[in-house]
Legacy VTK file of the C-alpha trace (Angstrom):
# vtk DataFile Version 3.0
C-alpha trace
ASCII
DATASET POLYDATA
POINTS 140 float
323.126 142.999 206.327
320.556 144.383 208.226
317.673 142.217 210.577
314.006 143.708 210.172
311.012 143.025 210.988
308.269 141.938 208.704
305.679 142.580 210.928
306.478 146.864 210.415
306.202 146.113 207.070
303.742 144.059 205.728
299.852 144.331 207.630
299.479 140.318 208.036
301.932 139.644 209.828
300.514 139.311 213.557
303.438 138.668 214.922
307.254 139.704 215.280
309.166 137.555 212.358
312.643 138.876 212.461
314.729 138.179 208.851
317.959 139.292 207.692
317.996 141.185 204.314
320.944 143.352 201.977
321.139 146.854 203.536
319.601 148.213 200.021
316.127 145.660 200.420
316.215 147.258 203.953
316.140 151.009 202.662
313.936 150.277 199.673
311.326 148.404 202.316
311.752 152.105 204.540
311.374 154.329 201.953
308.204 152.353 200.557
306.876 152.842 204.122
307.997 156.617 204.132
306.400 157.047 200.707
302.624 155.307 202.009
302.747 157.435 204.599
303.359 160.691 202.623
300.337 158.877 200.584
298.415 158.790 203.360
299.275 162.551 204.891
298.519 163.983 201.360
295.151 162.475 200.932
293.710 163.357 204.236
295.171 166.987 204.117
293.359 167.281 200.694
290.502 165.388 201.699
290.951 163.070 198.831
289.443 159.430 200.072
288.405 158.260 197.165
290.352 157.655 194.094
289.162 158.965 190.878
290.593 155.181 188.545
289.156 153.210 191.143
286.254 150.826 189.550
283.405 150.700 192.012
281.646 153.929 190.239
281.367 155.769 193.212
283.901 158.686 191.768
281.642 158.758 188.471
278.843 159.505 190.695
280.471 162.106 193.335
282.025 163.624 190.082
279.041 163.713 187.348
274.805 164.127 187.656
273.856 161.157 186.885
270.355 161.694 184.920
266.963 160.974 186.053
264.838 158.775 183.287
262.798 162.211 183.213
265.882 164.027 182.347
266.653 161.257 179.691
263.455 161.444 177.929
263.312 165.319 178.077
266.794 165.595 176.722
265.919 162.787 173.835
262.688 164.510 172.866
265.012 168.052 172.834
267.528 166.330 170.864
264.925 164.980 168.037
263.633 168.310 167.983
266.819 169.739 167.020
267.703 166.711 164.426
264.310 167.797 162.852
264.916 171.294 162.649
268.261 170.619 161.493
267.063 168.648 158.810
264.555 170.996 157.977
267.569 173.440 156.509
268.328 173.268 152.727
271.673 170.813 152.274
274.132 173.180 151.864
272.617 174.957 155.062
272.356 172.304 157.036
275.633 170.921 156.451
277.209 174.577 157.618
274.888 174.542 160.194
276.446 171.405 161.645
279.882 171.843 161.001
279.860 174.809 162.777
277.688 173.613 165.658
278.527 170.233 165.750
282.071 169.593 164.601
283.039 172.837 165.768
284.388 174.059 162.458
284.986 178.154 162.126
283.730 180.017 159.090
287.154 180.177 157.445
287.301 176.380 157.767
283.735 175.470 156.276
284.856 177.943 153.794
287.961 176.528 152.420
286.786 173.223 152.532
283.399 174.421 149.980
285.450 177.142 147.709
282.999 179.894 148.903
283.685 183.674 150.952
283.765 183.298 154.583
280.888 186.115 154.688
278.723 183.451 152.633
279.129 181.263 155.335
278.752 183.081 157.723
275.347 184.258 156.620
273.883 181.051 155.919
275.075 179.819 159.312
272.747 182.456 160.698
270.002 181.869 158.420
270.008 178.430 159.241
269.911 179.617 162.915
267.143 181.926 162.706
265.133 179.607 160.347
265.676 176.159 162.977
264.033 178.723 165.559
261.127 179.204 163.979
260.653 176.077 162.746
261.401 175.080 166.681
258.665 177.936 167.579
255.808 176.486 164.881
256.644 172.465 166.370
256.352 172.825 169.839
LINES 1 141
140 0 1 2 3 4 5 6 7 8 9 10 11 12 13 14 15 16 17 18 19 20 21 22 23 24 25 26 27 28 29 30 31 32 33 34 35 36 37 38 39 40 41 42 43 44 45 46 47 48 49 50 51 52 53 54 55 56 57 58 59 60 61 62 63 64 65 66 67 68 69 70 71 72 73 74 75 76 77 78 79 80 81 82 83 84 85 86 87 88 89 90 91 92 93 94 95 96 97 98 99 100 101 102 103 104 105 106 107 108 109 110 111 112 113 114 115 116 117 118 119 120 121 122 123 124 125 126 127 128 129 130 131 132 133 134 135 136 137 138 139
């Protein structure tokens, strides 16, 4: 059996309170002080004082932009531009278009799924590229 004190281990303690505990409480109480300490060491070496699961949002912020209502509006209006030019393709087009673009599909993909040559594909996927442009360039 080994006496400690809870005051070196736990912060609200304000005064010496000396118990007796198993010799194995007594190591596993060290070694959790060892191991906050490492903690500690580590994040100020690395400069890391904030923690990136904490709640508060602060990490979100120090981490990502966070977007002006400007920036919102601009990249709404740029983003119904693009639906309309999208939409502005023939079907079979279009859908290429966007499962190339959007769901990141490759030629050989979009091509197995539809039964066609991957050139075909390929070629209307850059039609449909060069035609949204224009149509982009004429609706300003």
């Amino acid at each position: 059996m080994t006496i400690i004190n809870l005051r070196d281990f736990y912060y609200w303690y304000t005064q010496d309170e000396y118990i007796e505990v198993s010799d194995d409480m007594a190591e596993a109480l060290r070694a959790s002080v060892r191991y906050e300490a490492a903690y500690t060491e580590r994040a100020r070496y690395n400069k890391a004082y904030y923690s990136l699961d904490a709640d508060d949002g602060i990490e979100y912020s120090a981490c990502l932009h966070e977007l002006t209502p400007d920036e919102v509006l601009e990249l709404k209006d740029q983003f119904c531009r693009l639906w309309n030019a999208l939409n502005s393709l023939p079907e079979t087009q279009g859908r290429r278009v966007d499962a190339h673009f959007i769901l990141g599909m490759t030629y050989r993909e979009i091509a197995q799924a539809e039964g066609v040559d991957k050139s075909a594909v390929r070629r209307s996927v850059l039609s449909g590229i060069a035609q949204m442009k224009k149509y982009l360039r004429k609706n300003p």
